[in-house]
N, C-alpha and C positions, 0 to 999 in steps of 0.2 A: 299455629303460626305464632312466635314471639313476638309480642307488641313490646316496642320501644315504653319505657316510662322516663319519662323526664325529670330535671333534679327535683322541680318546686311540685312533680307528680306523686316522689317517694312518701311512703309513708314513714320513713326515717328524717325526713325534714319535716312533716306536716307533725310530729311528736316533739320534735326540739322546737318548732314555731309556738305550736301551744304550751307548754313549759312555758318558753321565755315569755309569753304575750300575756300567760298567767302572771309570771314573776313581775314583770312590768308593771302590770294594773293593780299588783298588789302595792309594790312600789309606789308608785301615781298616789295611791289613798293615804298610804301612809305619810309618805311625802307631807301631802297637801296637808292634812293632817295634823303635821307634826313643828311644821313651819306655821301655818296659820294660828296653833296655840302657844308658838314657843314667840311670836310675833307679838300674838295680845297677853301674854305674860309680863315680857320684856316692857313692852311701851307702859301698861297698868305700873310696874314698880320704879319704872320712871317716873311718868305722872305720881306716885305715892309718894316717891323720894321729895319730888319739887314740892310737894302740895307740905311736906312735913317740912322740908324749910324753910316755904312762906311763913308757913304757922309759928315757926321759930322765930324767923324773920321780925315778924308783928310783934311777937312779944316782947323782943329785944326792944324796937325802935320804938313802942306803944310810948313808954315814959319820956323817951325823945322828944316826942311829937308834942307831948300835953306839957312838958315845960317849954319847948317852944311855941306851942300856943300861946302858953300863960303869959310871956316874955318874962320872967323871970331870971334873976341874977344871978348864977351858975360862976364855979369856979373856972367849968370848960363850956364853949360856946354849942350851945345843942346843933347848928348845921356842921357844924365840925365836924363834932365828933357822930353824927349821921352817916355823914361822907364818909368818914372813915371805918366807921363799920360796914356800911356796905363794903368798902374795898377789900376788908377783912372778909367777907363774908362771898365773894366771889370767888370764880374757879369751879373746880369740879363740875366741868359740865353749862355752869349757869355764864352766860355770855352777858350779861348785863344786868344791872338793877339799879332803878328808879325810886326816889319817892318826891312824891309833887302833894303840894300843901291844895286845902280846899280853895283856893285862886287859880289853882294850874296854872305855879310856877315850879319852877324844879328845884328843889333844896337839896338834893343831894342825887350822885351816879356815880356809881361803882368801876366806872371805867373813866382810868387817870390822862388819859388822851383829851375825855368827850370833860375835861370838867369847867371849860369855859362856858357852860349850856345852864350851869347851877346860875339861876335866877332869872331862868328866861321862861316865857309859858308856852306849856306842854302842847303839841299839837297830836298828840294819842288821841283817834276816837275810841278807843277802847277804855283810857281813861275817864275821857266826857263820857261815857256811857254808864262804866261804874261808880263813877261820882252822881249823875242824875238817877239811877235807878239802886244806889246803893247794894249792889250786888258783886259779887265778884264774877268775872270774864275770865276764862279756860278757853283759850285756842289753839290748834296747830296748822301755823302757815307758813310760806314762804320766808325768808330770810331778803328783803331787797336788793342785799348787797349781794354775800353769797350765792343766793336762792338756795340754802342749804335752810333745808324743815327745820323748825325749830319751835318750842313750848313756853306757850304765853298764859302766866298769871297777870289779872289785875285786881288786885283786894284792896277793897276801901280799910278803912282805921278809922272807930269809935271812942270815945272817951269811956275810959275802965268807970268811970265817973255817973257821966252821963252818955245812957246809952243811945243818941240822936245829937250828940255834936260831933261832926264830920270833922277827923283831923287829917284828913289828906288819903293818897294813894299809895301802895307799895305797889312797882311792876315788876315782877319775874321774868326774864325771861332765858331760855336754856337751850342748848343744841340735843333735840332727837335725833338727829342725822346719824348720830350715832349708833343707837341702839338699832335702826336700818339695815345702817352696814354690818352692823354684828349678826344682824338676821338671815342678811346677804351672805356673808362667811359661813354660816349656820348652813344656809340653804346650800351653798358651791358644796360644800366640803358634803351634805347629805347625795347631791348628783354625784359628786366623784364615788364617792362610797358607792351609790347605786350600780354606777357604772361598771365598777370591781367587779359587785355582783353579777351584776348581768351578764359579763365576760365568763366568768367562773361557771356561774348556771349553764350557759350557752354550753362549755366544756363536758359538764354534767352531766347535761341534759342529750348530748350528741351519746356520750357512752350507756345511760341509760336506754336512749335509744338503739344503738346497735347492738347493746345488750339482746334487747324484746324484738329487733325485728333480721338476727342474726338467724335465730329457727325460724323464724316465717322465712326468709328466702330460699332457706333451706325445702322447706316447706311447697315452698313457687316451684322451687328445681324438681322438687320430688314429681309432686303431681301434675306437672308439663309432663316429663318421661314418660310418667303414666298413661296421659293422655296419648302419648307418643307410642305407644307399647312395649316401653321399659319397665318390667316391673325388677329388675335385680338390685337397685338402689335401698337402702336403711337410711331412716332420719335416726336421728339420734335423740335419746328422749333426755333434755336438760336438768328437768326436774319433775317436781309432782303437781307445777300449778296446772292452768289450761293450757298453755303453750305445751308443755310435755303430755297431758294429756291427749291435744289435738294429734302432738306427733305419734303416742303411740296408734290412733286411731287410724291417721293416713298410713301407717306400715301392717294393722290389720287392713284394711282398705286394698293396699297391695296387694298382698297375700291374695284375699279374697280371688280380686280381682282378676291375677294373674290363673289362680286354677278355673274361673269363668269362663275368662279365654281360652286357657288350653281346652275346655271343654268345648267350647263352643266351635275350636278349631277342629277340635278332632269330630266333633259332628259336621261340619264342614267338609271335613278332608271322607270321611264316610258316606254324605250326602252326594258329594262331588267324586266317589267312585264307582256310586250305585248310580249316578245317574251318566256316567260314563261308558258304563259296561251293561246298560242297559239294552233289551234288544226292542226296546219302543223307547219312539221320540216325544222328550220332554221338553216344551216351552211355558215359562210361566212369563204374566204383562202385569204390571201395574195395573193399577184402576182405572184408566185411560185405554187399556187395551195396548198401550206400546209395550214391545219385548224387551225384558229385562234379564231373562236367563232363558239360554239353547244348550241342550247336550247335543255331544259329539253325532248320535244315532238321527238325531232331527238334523243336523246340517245334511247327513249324508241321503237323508232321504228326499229331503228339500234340493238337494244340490245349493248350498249356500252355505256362508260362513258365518260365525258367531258376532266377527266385527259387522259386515255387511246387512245384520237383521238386527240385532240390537237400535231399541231405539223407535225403531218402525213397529208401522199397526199389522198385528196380527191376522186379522182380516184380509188382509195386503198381501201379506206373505206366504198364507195358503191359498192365496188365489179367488177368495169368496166374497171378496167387498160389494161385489154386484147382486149378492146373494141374499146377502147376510148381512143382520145391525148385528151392531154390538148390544143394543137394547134388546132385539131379538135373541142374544145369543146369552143374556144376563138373566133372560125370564123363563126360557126352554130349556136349554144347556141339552139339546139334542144331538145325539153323534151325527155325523156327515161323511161320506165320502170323497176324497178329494183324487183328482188322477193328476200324477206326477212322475216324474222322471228318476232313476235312480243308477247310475254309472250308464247311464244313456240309455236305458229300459222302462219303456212306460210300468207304472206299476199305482196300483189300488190303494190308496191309505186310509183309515178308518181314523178319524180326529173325536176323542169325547171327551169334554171339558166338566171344567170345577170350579165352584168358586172359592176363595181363598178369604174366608169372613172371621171377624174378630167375633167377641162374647155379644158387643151390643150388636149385633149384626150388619157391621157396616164391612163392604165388600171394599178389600185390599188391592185385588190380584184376580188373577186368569190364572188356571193349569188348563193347558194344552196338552192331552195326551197320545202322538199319533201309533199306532198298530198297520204295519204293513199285511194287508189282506191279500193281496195281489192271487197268493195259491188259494186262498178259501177263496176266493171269489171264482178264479179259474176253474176249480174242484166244483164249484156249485153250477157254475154255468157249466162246464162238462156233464154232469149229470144230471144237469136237467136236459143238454145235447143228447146224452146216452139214452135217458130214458123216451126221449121225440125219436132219435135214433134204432132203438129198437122196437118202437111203436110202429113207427114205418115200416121198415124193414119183415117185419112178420105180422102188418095189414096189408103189403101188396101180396102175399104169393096165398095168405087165405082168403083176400078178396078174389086171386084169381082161381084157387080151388072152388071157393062158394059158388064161381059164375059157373065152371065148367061142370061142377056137382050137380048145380040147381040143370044145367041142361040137358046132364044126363038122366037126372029123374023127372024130366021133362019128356022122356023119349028118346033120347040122343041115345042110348046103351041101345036099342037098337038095331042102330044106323051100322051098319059092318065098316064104314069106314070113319066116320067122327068117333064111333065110341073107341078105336084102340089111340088114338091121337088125345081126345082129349084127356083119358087114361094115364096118358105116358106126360102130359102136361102135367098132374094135378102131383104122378110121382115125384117129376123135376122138383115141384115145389116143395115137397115135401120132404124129399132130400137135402135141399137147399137150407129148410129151415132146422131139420137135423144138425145141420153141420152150423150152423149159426149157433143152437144152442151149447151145440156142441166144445165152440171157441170159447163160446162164454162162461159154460162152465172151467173150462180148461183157466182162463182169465181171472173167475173169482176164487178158484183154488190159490192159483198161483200170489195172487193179492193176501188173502186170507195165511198164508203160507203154509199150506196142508200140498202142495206140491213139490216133492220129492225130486231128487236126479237122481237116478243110476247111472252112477258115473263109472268111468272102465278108463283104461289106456288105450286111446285108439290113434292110428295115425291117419292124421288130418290129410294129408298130401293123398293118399288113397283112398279117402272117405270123397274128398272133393271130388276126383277121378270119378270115382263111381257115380255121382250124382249127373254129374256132365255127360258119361254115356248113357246113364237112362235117358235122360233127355232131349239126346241125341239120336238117341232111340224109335224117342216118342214123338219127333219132327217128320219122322219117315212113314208115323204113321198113316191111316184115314183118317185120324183125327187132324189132322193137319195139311190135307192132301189140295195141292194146287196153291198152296204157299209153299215158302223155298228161305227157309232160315239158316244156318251157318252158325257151329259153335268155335271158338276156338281155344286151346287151352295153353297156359302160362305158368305151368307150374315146378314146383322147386324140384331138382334130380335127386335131394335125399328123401328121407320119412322125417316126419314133424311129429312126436307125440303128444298129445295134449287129452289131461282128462276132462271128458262128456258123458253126457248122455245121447248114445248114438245117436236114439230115435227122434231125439228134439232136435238136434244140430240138424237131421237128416230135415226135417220138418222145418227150420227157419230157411237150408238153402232151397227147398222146393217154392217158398214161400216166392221168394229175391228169383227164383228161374222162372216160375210161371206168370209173374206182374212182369218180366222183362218180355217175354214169348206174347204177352198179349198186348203191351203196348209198343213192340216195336213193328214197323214198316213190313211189308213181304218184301224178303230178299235181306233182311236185317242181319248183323253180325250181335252175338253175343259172345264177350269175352269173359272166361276165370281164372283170376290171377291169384298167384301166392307171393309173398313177400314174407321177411325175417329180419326182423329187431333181437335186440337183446334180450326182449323179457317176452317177447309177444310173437303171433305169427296173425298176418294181414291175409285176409282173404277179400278178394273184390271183383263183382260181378257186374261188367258193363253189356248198355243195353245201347242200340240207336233210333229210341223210341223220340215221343214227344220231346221230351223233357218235363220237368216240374219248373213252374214260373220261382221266383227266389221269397217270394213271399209265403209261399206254399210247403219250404224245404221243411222249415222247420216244426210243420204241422202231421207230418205222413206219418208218424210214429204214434197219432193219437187214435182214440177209437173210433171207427165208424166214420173216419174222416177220407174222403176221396177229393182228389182233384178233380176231377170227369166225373160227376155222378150219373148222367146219362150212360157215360159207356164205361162206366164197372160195375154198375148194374147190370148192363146188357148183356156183361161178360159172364157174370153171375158173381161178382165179390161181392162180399161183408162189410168191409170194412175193418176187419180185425186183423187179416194176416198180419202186417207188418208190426199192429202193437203185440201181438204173442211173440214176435218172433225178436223184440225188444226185449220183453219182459223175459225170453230164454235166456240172451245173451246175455244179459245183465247179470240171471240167476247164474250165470257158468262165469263171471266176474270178469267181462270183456264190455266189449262198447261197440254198438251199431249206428255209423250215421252214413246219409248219404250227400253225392255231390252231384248238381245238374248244371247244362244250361241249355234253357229252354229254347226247342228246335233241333236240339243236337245229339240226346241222348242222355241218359243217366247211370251213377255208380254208385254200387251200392258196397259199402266199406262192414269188413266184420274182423274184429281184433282178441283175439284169444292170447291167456295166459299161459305158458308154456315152464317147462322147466327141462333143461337140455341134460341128453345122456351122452357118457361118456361110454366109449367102446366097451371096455374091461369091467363096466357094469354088465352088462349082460352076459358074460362068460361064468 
C-alpha cells in the first residue's frame, strides 16, 4: 500500500533544511565574529585617534598654560590665544574641548556658542577627580543632551619644569556614535549579503537535492512494483557513485527476483495440478490445526467446499473432535478411519497425517492425507464374509454326513430301512458340496482369468425358447407334482444373433428360472421377455415371488449372499448362482441387474451386445 509522505516528510526538503540550517550557522559564527572584531577595531582606532590628539593637544597648550601660570607679559594674551586653539583644534569628530586652570575655572572652550562659560568654575566630576588623583579619566557615556555615546578624556597638565605643579585640565571630548553606526551599516549590509546567500543556497541547495533524490524516487517506484509484482521496470544507473550503484543492484534484485517468482509459480502452478488431479485428498492446517489448503479430491470426498473449510479446525471437519486432540494427533500421527458420504454414498476413508516441521523442529503445519478405502474395506470384509461363508456352508452338510456316518457305524447299516435313507442323506450332501466347490472353482477361474468363452453365433430368440420349454417341461414333472406353475412367453418374431458361449448363457438363464420356480407362490406365472435396442438385445425374466426388500436389490449379485437364508438353504442353494451368472454376463460384455417390489414379484433384466445382419449378408 502507498503511504502518503508529506512535504516537511520528504527527504528532498529535509537535504535543503540541513544545507541552509548549515549555511545559517555558518553564517551566525562568522557574522558574530566578524562584527564583534570589526566593532573593537573601529572603537580601539578611535579611542587611539583621541588619545593621540589629547597628547598633541597638551603639548600645544603645555607652554600656554606655564606662561599663564607665570602671569607673564606676552605680546598675545595666553587665554586668548588658548581659546583660540582649541577652536582651531575642533571638529573632526571631537564635540567639545575644555581647559580649566588648577581653581576649576574654565580658561578656555572650543565651542564658540558656550564661550560665555570662560571664567566660571567647572562643575565636571571627572575633572575634580582628575585634578585630586592626578590621573587622567577615559570614559564612554551618554551625551545628556543628545544621548548620543560619546568619548571622554580628562588629562591633567604638569609643568615641563616641575614635574608636581598642576597647571590645570585639558577635557576631550568626541562623538563615538559614530564609529556605532558605521558598525551598524557594517553589520545591515553583512545581513543583506547573508540573506542573498541564503536565497541563493536555498536555490542550490533545492537542485542539489533533486539532483540526489531524483534516483531514489526512482528507486521508491521501482521497488513498490516490485513489491507489487512488477518486475519489467529499469532504473537507470546515473552514475558510478552509490546511488548508481544501489540502482544497478535493485535491477539485479529484479531480475533475480522476478526468475524466483516465475519459479516459485511454476512450482505453484505444478504443486496445484498434482494436488488437483490427485486421486487422494489433500488438507494441509497451520499450527493451530485450522485449514488452510483443500484439493479439489477432499471437497469431493468431504462433500464440502474450499471456501466453506478453510479456516476451520480440521478436527471438525472430519468429524473426530470428540475423538481426537489435536495434541493426540501431534504425538501419534496414527491413521484413522473416517465414514463419510460421497455424491450421496456412504464411503470409508483412510486419513494419515504429517507433520510439516522446519530444521529446528518447530511444527508449522498439518498434511492431511485422505485414501478412499471404501472397496478395500468392502473386499476385506467380503472375504472375511466368504471365508465365514464357506465355513458354514460345508460344516453343515459334513456335520450332517458325520452324524448320519457315526450312526451308521453305530449299527444303523443294518437297519433295512434307516440304512438306505440315511444313505441317500449323506449323498445329497455330498453332491451339494460338489457343486458348491464346483461354483467356486468355476468363480476363482473366472477371477483369476484362466476362464475362457467359446463363443459361436447363436441366436438368442431360439436359445431363450429352448430354455423355457425345458422348463416348462420340467413343471410337469414329479419333481414338481401337486404345484401348478405357468410359463409365458414374450418373444421377438425375428432371430437375434449374438455371440456366446452357449453352455454359460444356457447356465446363467437356468440360474434366473430356477431362483424364480422356487421362490414364487403355487399357481405362479413366470414371464420371458425379449426386447431390441440399437446396440443390445434385453432379455427379462419375471417371477410373482416374494419379492426382494430395496435394501437387499443391490446385494444379490454378491457371494454367498441370500435374502431368506433359512429357505435357500432348505432349497438347497449356495449362494453363488447369481454371482457366476454376473461374472458370465459381464465376461460376454453385457449387464445383469434386477428390479423388485417386495410382495409382488421380481425381474430379472440381462443385456447382451449385438451386431445386426443384414439380409444379402448371408447369401
Amino acid at each position: 500500500m502507498k503511504k502518503k509522505i508529506h512535504f516537511y516528510q520528504s527527504i528532498n526538503t529535509k537535504i535543503v533544511f540541513i544545507i541552509v540550517m548549515l549555511l545559517v550557522f555558518a553564517l551566525q559564527i562568522i557574522g558574530a565574529n566578524f562584527v564583534t572584531t570589526m566593532e573593537q577595531k573601529l572603537v580601539g582606532n578611535f579611542r587611539s585617534d583621541r588619545q593621540t590628539q589629547m597628547t598633541f593637544l597638551k603639548s600645544t597648550i603645555l607652554p600656554l598654560l606655564e606662561s599663564h601660570q607665570s602671569e607673564e607679559e606676552t605680546e598675545t594674551n595666553p587665554r586668548e590665544e588658548i581659546n583660540r586653539l582649541l577652536m582651531e583644534f575642533s571638529g573632526n569628530n571631537i564635540t567639545e574641548l575644555q581647559v580649566v586652570s588648577p581653581s576649576m575655572v574654565i580658561i578656555g572652550i572650543s565651542d564658540s556658542t558656550q564661550q560665555s562659560m570662560i571664567g566660571q568654575i567647572s562643575n565636571d566630576a571627572d575633572v575634580r577627580q582628575a585634578q585630586l588623583t592626578s590621573t587622567s579619566v577615559t570614559k564612554q557615556d551618554l551625551d545628556p543632551t543628545s544621548q548620543a555615546r560619546r568619548w571622554k578624556i580628562v588629562e591633567p597638565i604638569y609643568s615641563s619644569t616641575d614635574s608636581e605643579e598642576f597647571l590645570g585640565v585639558i577635557v576631550l571630548e568626541s562623538n563615538i556614535e559614530t564609529v556605532y553606526t558605521q558598525v551598524s551599516e557594517i553589520t545591515m549590509t553583512f545581513l543583506q549579503s547573508s540573506s542573498v546567500a541564503i536565497i541563493l543556497s536555498l536555490i542550490l541547495a533545492n537542485l542539489v537535492a533533486r539532483a540526489l533524490t531524483k534516483p531514489i524516487k526512482e528507486m521508491q517506484i521501482q521497488t513498490r512494483a516490485i513489491a507489487e509484482g512488477d518486475y519489467s521496470g529499469m532504473l537507470t544507473v546515473y552514475g558510478d557513485d552509490e546511488l548508481g550503484e544501489l540502482a544497478f543492484l535493485i535491477n539485479e534484485l529484479s531480475d533475480e527476483v522476478a526468475e524466483a517468482q516465475e519459479s516459485i509459480d511454476s512450482e505453484r502452478r505444478r504443486l496445484d495440478s498434482v494436488l488437483t488431479h490427485m486421486t487422494d485428498g489433500v488438507i494441509a492446517t497451520d499450527r493451530r490445526g485450522k485449514i488452510v489448503i483443500v484439493n479439489n479430491m477432499a471437497e469431493k470426498m468431504l462433500e464440502v467446499s474450499g471456501e466453506e473449510v478453510n479456516g476451520n479446525n480440521l478436527l471438525k471437519i472430519l468429524g473426530v473432535e470428540k475423538e481426537l486432540t489435536l495434541r493426540r494427533l501431534l504425538e501419534e500421527q496414527e491413521d484413522i478411519l473416517i465414514n463419510a458420504y460421497s455424491d450421496g454414498l456412504p464411503t470409508i476413508l483412510r486419513a494419515s497425517f504429517s507433520l510439516i516441521q522446519r530444521e529446528t523442529g518447530f511444527i508449522s503445519g498439518i498434511v492431511c492425507v485422505l485414501h478412499d478405502v471404501t472397496e478395500q474395506e468392502k473386499i476385506e470384509e467380503e472375504r472375511k464374509q466368504f471365508v465365514s461363508n464357506v465355513s458354514h456352508e460345508l460344516r453343515t452338510p459334513l456335520t450332517s454326513m458325520r452324524s448320519y456316518i457315526e450312526a451308521l457305524a453305530d449299527g444303523a447299516w443294518q437297519d433295512p430301512e434307516l440304512a438306505p435313507r440315511f444313505l441317500e442323506v449323506t449323498q445329497s450332501e455330498t453332491d451339494r458340496m460338489i457343486r458348491m466347490i464346483q461354483d467356486l472353482l468355476h468363480l476363482s477361474r473366472i477371477d483369476s482369468g484362466k476362464s475362457e468363452l467359446e463363443v459361436e453365433l447363436v441366436d438368442l430368440t431360439e436359445l431363450l425358447d429352448h430354455v423355457l420349454n425345458r422348463f416348462d417341461m420340467l413343471i410337469h414333472s414329479t419333481e414338481y407334482e401337486g404345484k401348478h406353475y405357468r410359463i409365458n412367453r414374450n418373444l421377438l418374431d425375428e432371430p437375434v444373433f449374438v455371440e456366446m458361449d452357449t453352455d454359460r448363457m444356457i447356465q446363467v438363464l437356468d440360474n434366473i428360472m430356477n431362483n424364480a420356480l422356487k421362490y414364487s407362490p403355487d399357481g405362479g406365472v413366470i414371464t420371458g421377455s425379449m426386447r431390441q435396442t440399437a446396440q443390445s438385445v434385453i432379455i427379462s425374466i419375471t417371477d410373482q415371488g416374494m419379492g426382494i426388500p430395496k435394501n437387499d436389490l443391490v446385494k444379490i449379485f454378491s457371494r454367498f449372499y441370500r435374502v431368506d437364508r433359512a429357505r435357500s438353504r432348505a432349497m438347497g442353494g449356495s449362494g453363488l448362482g447369481l454371482a457366476i451368472s454376473k461374472e458370465v454376463v459381464e465376461q460376454h460384455g453385457g449387464r445383469i441387474w434386477a428390479e423388485s417390489a417386495e410382495g409382488k414379484g421380481t425381474t430379472f433384466y440381462l443385456s447382451l451386445p449385438y451386431i445386426p445382419f443384414e439380409e444379402d449378408e448371408w447369401a
